[in-house]
C-alpha positions as CSV (number, residue, x, y, z in Angstrom):
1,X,0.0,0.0,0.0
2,X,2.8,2.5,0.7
3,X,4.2,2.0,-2.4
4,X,1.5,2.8,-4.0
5,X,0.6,5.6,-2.0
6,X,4.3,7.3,-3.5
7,X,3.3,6.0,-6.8
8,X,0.5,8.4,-6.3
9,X,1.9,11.4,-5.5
10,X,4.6,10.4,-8.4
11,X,1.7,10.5,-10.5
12,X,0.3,13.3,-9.3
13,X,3.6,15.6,-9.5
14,X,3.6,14.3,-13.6
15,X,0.7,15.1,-14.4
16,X,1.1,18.8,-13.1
17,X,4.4,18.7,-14.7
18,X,3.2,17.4,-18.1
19,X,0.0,19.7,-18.2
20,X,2.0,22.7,-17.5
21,X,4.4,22.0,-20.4
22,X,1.2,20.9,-22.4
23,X,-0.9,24.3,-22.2
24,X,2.6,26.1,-22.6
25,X,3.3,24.9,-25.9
26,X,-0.1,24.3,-27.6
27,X,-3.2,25.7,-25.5
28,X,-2.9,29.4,-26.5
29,X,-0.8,29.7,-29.4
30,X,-3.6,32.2,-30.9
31,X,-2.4,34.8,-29.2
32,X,0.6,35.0,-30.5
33,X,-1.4,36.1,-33.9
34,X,1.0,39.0,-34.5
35,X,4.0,36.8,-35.2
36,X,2.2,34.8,-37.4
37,X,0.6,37.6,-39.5
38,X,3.8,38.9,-39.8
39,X,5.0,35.4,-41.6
40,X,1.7,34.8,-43.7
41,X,2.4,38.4,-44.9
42,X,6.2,38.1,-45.8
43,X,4.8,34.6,-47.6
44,X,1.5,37.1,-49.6
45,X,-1.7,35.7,-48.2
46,X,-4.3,37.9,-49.0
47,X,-1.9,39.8,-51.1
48,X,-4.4,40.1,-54.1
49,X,-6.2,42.4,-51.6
50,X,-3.3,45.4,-52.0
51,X,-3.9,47.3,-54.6
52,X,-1.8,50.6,-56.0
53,X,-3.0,53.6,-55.4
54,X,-1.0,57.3,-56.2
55,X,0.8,59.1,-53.7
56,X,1.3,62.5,-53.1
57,X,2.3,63.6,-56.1
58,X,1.5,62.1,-60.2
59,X,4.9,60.2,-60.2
60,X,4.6,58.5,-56.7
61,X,2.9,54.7,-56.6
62,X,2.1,53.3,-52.9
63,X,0.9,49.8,-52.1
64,X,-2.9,49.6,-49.9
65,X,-2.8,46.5,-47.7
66,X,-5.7,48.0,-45.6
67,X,-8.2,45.6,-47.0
68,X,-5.2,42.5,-46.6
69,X,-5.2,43.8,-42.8
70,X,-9.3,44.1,-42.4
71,X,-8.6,39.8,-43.8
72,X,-6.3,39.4,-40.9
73,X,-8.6,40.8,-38.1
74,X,-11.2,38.4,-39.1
75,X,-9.4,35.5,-39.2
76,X,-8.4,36.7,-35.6
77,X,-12.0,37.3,-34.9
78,X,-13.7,34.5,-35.7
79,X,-11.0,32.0,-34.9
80,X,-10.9,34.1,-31.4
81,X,-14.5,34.2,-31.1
82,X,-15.2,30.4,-31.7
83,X,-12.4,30.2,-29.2
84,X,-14.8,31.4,-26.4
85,X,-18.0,30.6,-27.8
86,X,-17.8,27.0,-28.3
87,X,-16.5,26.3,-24.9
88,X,-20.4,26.3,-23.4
89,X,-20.6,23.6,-25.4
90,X,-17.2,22.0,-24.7
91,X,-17.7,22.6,-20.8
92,X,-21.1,20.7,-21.2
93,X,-19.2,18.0,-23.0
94,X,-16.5,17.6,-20.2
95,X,-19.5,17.8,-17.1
96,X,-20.8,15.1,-19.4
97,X,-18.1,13.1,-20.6
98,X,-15.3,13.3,-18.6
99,X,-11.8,14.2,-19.6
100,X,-11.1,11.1,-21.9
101,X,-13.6,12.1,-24.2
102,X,-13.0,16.0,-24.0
103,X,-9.2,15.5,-24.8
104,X,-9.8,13.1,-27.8
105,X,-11.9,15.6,-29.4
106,X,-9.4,18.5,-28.6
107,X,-6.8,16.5,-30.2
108,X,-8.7,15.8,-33.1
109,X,-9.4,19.4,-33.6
110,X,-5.9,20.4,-32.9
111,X,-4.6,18.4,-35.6
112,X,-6.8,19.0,-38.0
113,X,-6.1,22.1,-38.0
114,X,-2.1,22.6,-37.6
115,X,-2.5,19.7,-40.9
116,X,-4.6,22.6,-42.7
117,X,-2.1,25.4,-41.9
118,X,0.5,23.1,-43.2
119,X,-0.7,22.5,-46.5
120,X,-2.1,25.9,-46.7
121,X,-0.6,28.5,-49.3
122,X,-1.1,32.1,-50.8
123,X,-3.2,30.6,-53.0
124,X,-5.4,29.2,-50.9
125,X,-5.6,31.7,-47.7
126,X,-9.0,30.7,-47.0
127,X,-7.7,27.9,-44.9
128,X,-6.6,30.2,-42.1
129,X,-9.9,30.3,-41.1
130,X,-10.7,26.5,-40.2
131,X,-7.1,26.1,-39.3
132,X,-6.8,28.7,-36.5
133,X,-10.1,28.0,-35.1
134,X,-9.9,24.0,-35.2
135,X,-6.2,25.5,-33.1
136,X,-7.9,27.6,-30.9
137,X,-10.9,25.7,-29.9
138,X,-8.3,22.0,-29.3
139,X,-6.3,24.5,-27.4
140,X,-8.8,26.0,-25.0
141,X,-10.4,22.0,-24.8
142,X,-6.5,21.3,-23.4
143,X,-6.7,24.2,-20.9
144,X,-10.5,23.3,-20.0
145,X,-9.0,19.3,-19.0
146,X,-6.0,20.7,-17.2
147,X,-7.7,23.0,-14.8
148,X,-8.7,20.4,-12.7
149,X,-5.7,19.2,-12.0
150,X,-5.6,21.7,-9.3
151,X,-8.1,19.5,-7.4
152,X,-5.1,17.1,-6.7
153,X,-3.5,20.2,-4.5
154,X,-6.1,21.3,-2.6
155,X,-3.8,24.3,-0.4
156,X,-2.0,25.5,-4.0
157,X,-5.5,25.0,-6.3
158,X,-6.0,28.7,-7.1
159,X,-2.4,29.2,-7.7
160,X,-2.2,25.8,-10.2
161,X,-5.1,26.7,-12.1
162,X,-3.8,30.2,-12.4
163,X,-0.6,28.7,-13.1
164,X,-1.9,26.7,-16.2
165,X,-3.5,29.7,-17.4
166,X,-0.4,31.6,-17.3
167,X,1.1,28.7,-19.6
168,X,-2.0,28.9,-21.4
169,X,-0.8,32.7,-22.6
170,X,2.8,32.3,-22.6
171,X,2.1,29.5,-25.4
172,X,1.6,32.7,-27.7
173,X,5.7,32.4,-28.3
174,X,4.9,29.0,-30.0
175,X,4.4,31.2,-32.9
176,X,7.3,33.4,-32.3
177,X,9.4,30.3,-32.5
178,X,8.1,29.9,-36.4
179,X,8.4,33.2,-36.9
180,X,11.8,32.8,-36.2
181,X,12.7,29.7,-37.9
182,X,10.9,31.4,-40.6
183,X,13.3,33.8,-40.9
184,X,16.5,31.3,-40.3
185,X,15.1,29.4,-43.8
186,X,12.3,27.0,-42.5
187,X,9.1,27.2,-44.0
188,X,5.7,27.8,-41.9
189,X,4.6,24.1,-43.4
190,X,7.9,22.4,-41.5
191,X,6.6,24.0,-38.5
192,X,3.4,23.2,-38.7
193,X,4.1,19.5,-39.4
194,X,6.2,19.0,-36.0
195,X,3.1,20.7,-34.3
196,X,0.8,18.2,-35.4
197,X,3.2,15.2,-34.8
198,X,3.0,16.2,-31.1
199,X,-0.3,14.7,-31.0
200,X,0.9,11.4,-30.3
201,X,2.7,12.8,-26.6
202,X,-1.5,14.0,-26.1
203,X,-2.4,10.7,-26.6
204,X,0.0,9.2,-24.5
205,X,-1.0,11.3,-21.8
206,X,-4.7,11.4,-21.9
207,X,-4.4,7.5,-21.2
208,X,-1.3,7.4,-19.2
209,X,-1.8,11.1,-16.9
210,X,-5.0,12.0,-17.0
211,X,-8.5,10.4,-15.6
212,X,-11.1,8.9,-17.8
213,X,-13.8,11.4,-16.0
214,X,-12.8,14.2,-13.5
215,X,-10.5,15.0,-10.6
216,X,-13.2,15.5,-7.6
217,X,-13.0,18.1,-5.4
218,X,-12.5,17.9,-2.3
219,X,-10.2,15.2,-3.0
220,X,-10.8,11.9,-1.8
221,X,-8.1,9.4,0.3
222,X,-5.7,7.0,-1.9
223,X,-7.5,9.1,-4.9
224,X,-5.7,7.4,-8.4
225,X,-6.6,7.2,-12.2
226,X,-4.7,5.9,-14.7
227,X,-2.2,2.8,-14.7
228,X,-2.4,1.8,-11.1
229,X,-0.7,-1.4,-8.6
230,X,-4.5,-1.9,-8.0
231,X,-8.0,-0.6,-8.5
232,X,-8.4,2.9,-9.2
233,X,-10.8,4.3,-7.2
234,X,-13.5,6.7,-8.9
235,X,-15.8,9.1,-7.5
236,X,-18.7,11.3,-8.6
237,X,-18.0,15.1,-8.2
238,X,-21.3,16.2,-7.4
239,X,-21.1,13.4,-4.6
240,X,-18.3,15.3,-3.0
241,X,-19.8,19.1,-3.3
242,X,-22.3,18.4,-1.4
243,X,-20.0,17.5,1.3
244,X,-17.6,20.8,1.1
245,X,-19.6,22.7,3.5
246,X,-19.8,20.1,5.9
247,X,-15.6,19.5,5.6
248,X,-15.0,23.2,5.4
249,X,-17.0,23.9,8.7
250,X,-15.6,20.7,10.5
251,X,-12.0,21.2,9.6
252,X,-11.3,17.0,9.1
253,X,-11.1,14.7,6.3
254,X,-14.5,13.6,5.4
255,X,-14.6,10.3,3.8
256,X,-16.8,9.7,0.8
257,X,-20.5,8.2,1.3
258,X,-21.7,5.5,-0.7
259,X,-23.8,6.4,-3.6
260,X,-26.7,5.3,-1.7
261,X,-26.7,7.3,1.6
262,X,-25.5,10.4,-0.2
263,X,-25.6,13.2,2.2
264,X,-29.0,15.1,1.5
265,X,-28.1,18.5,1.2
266,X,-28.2,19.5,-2.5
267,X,-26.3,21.3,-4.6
268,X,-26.9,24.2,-6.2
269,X,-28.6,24.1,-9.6
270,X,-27.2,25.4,-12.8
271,X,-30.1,27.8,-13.1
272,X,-29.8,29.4,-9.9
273,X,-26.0,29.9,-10.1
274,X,-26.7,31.5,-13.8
275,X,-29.4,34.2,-12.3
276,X,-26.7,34.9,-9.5
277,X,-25.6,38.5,-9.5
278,X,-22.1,36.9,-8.8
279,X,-22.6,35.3,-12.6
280,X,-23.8,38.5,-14.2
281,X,-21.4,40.4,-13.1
282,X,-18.3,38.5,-13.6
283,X,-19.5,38.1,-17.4
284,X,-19.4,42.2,-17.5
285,X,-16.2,41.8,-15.7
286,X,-14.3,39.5,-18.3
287,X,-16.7,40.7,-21.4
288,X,-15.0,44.0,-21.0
289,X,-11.4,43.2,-20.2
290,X,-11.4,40.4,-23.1
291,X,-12.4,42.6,-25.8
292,X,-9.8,45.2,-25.2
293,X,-7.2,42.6,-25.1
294,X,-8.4,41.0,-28.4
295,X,-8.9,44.2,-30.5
296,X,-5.4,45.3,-29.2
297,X,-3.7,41.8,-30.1
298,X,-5.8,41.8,-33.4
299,X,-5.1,45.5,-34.5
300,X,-1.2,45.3,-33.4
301,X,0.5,44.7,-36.9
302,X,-1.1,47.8,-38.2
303,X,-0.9,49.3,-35.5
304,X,2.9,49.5,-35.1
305,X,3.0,49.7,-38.8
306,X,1.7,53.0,-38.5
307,X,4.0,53.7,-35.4
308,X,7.0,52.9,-37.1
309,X,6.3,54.6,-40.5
310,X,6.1,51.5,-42.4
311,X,9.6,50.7,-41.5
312,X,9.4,46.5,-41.5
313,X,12.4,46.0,-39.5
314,X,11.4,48.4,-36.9
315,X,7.7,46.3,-37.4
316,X,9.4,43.2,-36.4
317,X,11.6,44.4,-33.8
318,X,8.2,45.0,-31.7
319,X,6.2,42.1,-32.4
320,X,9.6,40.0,-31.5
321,X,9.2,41.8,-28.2
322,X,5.7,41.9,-27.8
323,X,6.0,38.1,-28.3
324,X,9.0,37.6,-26.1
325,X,7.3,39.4,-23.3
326,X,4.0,36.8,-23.4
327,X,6.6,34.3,-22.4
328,X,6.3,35.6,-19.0
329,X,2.5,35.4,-18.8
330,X,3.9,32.1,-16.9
331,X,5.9,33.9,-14.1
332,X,3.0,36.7,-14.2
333,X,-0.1,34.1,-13.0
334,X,0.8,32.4,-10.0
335,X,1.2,35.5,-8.6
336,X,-3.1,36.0,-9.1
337,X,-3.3,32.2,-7.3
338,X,-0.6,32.7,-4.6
339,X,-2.9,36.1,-3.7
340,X,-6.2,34.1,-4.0
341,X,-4.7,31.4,-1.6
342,X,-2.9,33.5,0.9
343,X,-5.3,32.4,3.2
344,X,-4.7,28.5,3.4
345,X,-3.2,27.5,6.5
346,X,-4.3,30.3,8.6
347,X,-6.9,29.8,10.8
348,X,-10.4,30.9,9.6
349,X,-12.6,33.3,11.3
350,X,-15.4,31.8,13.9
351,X,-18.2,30.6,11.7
352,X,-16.5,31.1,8.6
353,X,-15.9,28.3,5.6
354,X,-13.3,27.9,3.7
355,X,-15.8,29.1,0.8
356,X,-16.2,32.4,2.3
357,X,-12.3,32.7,2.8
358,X,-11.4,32.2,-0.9
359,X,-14.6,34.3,-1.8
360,X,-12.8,37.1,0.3
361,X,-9.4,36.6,-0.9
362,X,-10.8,36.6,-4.8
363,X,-11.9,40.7,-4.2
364,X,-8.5,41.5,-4.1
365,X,-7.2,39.7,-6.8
366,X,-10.4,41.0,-9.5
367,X,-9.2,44.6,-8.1
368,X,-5.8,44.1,-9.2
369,X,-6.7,42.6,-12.9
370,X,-9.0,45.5,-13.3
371,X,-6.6,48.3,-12.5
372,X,-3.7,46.5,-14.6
373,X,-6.4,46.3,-17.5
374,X,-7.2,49.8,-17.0
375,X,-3.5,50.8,-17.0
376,X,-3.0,48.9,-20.2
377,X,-5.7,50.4,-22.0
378,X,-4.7,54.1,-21.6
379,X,-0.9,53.1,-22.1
380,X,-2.4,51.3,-25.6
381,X,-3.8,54.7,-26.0
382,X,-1.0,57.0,-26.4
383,X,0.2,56.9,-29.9
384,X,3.8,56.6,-28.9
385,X,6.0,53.6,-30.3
386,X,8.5,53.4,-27.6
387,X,5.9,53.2,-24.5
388,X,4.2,50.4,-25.9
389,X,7.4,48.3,-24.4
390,X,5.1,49.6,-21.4
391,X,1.9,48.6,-23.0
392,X,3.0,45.1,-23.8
393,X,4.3,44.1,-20.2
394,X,0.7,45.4,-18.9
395,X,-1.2,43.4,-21.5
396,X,0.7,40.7,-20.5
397,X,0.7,41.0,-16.8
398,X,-3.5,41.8,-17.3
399,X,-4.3,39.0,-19.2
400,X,-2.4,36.3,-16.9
401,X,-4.5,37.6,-14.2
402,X,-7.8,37.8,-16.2
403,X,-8.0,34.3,-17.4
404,X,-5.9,32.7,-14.5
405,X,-8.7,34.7,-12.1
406,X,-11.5,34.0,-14.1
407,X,-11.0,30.2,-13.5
408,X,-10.3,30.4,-10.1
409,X,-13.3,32.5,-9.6
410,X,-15.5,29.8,-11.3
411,X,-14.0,27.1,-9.1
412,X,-14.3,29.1,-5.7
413,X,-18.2,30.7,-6.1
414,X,-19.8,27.5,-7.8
415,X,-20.5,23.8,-7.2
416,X,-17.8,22.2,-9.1
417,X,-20.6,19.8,-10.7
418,X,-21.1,23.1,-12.8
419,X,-17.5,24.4,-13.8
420,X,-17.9,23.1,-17.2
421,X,-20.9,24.7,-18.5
422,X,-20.2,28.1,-16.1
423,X,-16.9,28.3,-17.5
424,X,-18.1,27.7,-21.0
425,X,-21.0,29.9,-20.6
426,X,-19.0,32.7,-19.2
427,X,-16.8,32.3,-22.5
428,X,-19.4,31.7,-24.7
429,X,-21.3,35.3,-23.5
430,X,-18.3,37.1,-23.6
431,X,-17.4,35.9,-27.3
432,X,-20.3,37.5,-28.6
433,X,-19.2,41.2,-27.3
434,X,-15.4,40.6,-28.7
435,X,-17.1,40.3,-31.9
436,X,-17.1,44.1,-31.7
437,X,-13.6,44.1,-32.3
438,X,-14.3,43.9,-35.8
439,X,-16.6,46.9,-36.6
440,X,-14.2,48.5,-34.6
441,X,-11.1,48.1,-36.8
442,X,-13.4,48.9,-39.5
443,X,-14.4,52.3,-38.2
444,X,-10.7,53.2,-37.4
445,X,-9.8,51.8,-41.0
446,X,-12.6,54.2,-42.4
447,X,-14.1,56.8,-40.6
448,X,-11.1,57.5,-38.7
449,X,-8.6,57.3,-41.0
450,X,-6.5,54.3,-39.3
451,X,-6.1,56.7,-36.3
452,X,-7.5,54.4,-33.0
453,X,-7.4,57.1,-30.8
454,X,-11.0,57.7,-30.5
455,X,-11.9,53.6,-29.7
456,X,-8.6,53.1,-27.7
457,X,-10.3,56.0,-25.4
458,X,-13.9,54.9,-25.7
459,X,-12.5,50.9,-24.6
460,X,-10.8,53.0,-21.5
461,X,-14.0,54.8,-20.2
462,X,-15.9,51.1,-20.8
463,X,-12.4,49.4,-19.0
464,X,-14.2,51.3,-15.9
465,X,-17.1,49.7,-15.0
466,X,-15.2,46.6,-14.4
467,X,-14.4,47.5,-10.9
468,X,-17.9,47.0,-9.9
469,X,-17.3,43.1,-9.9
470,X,-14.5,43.4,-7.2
471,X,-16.3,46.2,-4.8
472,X,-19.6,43.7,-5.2
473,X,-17.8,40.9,-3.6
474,X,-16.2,43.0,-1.2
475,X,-19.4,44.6,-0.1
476,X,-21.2,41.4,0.2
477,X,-18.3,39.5,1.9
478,X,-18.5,42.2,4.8
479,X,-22.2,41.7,5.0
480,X,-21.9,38.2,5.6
481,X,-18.9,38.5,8.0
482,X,-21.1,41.2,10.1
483,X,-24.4,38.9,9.3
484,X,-22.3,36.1,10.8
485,X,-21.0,38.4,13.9
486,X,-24.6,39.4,14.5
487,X,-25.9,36.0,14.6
488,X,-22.8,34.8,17.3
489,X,-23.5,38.0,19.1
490,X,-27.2,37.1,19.7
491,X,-26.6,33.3,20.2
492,X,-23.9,34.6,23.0
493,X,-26.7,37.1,24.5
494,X,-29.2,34.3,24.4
495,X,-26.9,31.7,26.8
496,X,-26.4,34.7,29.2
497,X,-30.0,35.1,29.4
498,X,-30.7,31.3,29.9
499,X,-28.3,31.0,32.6
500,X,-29.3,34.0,34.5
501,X,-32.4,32.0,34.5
502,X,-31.3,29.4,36.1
């Protein structure tokens, strides 16, 4: 049995290991867009969209790649809204499935569509738009699998699934990488070739690393999955949430009931959490914050084209460094989870669950992502090229925080029976308002004359109201804490009284 029991934390330490280097290098590889735009434009897709138009004066010829751009975005678009959108129905396929399922399908989908990218050309530069969203949509399926992998580490959880979503943005230098192998002589189908080879090391994980249906949380004693010295032992999640009040208030292990005196007390439905203010809210909250990130990752080649006065090696310099800097989306993360968790190990206040604690502790970190959004989007709004080193490290810094929190936040507020289809719902919503992005880049192409300055400051007044998430929580966390203090105060009085009595 002892062996085992280190065979199981062996396991348990590979599978974080493995799904960390797994969302890093394939998860969210869309957002590294930029770099890739900038290859598929050296290699002229969408080329027959630039047409010459005079300059200044009878003898001068420039090239329009507006409309070549506007082709770009909506590639982005699409691919990035599918990205969000279909995971209400890919959370309702892992809540339904399990993970076996879930990652079989995001592999499919991943492959498909690095093989499409491969074998794609100038001449056929349609095919960006099933490849990247068959990539994006396996990729956020790999993240969606991986998140519960925090459940294994109940005092780090917040920080692991912050973690993975750090990895989940850092992957964004996967296409730095053929950016620059581009430029050292190896074509974008080489690349794209390796990338879908790597779908065999999926495979061997989903069967070898990963459970055939979900991590439960909290987590059960001699909990395995996998290849095991004996029988794996499965449980059913919502079989364990209705027990994390009772384990959070008694502060001891609980052991799991049989299926057939399952404790009572039921869960909360789907419906109810949905028509929470805690649900609305934190839809506004990422809705927001996501479509300023995706408009700005979307709209950057331009962007610093018209920075750098069209200069391609000055071009390149900055999406090199934009790129280089979404590496450290990793180190930015955990810091969102180790602020979420600061409260583990300490001892909780009388009357308080563990629920309420993390509830408390998520204020805090919401507060922070807003403000670094907010800081990013007036930053983005200056049309200086050297500050937006500046911008880049507070995109960055924002969007670890945003996704990493988002998940956590998920995790923390509702039954974990539920994560899928919240999470995926809370995507889904938000997809359809970063589908303004693109009638955005079409008024700044038109109307205003490729000059953003007027939507960069009218996404910074927006980029306000999502401090009313974080101050909600905190209000209502200090209602219940006084709620709580009232009801100990009057239990207290009530014993004085009884024995005075007697």
């Amino acid at each position: 049995m002892q062996g085992c029991e280190v065979g199981t934390r062996l396991r348990y330490r590979l599978t974080l290991a493995s799904g960390m280097l797994e969302c890093l290098g394939f998860a969210g590889v869309l957002f590294g867009f930029a770099s890739l735009m900038f290859v598929l434009k050296e290699d002229g897709y969408f080329s027959q969209l630039c047409v010459s138009v005079p300059g200044t004066n009878d003898t001068t010829i420039t090239t329009d790649c507006s409309r070549q751009d506007e082709q770009f975005s909506l590639v982005f678009t699409i691919a990035s809204f599918l990205n969000n959108f279909l995971t209400l129905v890919n959370g309702y396929l892992f809540d339904r499935f399990g993970t076996m399922v879930t990652r079989l399908l995001a592999i499919c989908l991943y492959t498909t569509g690095t093989l499409l990218l491969a074998f794609s050309s100038p001449a056929f530069s349609e095919l960006l738009f099933p490849a990247l969203c068959c990539i994006c949509v396996g990729g956020i399926l790999l993240l969606l699998t991986n998140m519960q992998v925090g459940n294994l580490f109940p005092a780090h959880r917040s920080t692991i699934i912050t973690l993975y979503n750090g990895a989940f943005d850092s992957s964004s230098v996967v296409f730095l990488l053929v950016k620059v192998l581009y430029e050292q002589g190896i074509s974008v189908r080489t690349s794209f070739l390796v990338l879908s080879s790597c779908s065999i090391i999926h495979l061997l994980r989903t069967f070898l690393l990963m459970p055939r249906t979900h991590i439960p949380y909290p987590l059960p004693q001699y909990y395995t999955y996998g290849l095991d010295c004996g029988q794996a032992n499965t449980y059913n999640v919502e079989q364990f949430e209705s027990m994390r009040d009772r384990t959070s208030s008694a502060g001891e292990n609980v052991s799991p009931e049989p299926e057939e005196t399952k404790d009572s007390r039921k869960v909360a439905s789907f419906r109810s959490c949905v028509l929470s203010w805690f649900f609305l809210w934190h839809v506004l909250w990422l809705s927001i914050m996501q479509l300023r990130h995706y408009l700005f990752i979307g709209t950057l080649n331009p962007m610093l084209t018209r920075l750098a006065n069209d200069d391609p090696d000055l071009v390149s310099q900055y999406t090199n460094a934009f790129a280089i800097i979404q590496m450290f989306g990793l180190l930015c993360a955990p810091w969102n989870g180790l602020i979420m968790d600061r409260h583990k190990g300490k001892p909780l206040a009388p009357g308080e669950t563990e629920q309420e604690a993390d509830l408390r502790s998520s204020s805090l970190s919401l507060f922070l992502t807003s403000l670094q959004c907010l800081l990013f989007s007036v930053c983005a709004s200056i049309p200086v090229l050297p500050l937006q080193y500046l911008t880049f490290v507070l995109q960055v810094s924002s969007r670890s925080f945003l996704y990493g929190g988002h998940a956590a936040f998920i995790s923390i507020v509702f039954p974990a029976c539920h994560f899928g289809k919240l999470y995926g719902l809370v995507m889904s919503m938000s997809a359809a308002v970063s589908l303004l992005q693109y009638p955005c880049f079409t008024l700044v192409k038109g109307p205003l004359d490729g000059d953003p300055f007027f939507v960069d400051i009218a996404l910074t007044l927006l980029t306000v109201l999502v401090f009313i998430h974080p101050f909600y929580i905190f209000i209502h966390c200090r209602k219940v804490a006084r709620r709580r203090e009232d009801n100990m105060q009057t239990e207290a009085n009530g014993s004085k009284m009884t024995e005075a009595k007697l």
